[in-house]
N, C-alpha and C positions, 0 to 999 in steps of 0.2 A: 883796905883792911887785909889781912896779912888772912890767907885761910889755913886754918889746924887741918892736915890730912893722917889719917891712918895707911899705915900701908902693911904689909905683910912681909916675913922679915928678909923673904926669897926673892924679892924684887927690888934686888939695889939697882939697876937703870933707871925704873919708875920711880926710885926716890930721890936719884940724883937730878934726875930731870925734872922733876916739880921742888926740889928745893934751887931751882935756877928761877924758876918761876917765881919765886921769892915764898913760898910756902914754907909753914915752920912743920917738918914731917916729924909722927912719932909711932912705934909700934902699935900694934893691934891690940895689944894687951891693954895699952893706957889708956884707949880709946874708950875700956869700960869705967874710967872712973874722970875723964878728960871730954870734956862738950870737943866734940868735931865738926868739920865741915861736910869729910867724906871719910869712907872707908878705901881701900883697894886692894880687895881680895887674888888671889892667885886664879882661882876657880875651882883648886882642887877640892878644897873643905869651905864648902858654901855657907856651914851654919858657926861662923868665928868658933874656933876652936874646939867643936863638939858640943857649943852650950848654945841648942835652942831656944831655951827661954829666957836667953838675957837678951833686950831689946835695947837698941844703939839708934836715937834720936839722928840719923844722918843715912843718905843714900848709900849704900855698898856696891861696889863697882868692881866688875870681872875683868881684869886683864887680860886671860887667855884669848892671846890671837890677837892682840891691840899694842899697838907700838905706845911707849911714853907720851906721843902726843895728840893720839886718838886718847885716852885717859883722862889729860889735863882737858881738852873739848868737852869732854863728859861731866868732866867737875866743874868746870863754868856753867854748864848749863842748868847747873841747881843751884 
């Protein structure tokens, strides 16, 4: 099964490398109104977009300091 990942919009590596992996990627924004797999945040703004209280049904995952494929390891393992 194909996994939906969110990614954040500053990390085209990490999106080109899990859409290799055969992942259908979409922004971070969609993510609130789209069931996802996973999230993959930058690190910079840890709480998606300044909005604490909107809750995202999936792990969020920090790239900072993680190659594309230390990321994808991450996301299999949920």
């Amino acid at each position: 099964m194909k996994k939906v990942i969110a990614v954040e919009n500053n990390l085209t590596p990490v999106k080109e490398f899990l859409k290799l992996q055969g992942c259908q990627v979409i922004d971070v924004e969609s993510a609130l109104k789209t069931e996802v797999d996973a999230v993959v945040l930058s690190g910079v703004k840890q709480n998606l977009m300044g909005m604490q209280d909107i809750m995202i049904n999936a792990p969020v995952i920090t790239a900072s300091g993680k190659s594309p494929q230390e990321i994808w390891d991450n996301i299999q393992q949920y």
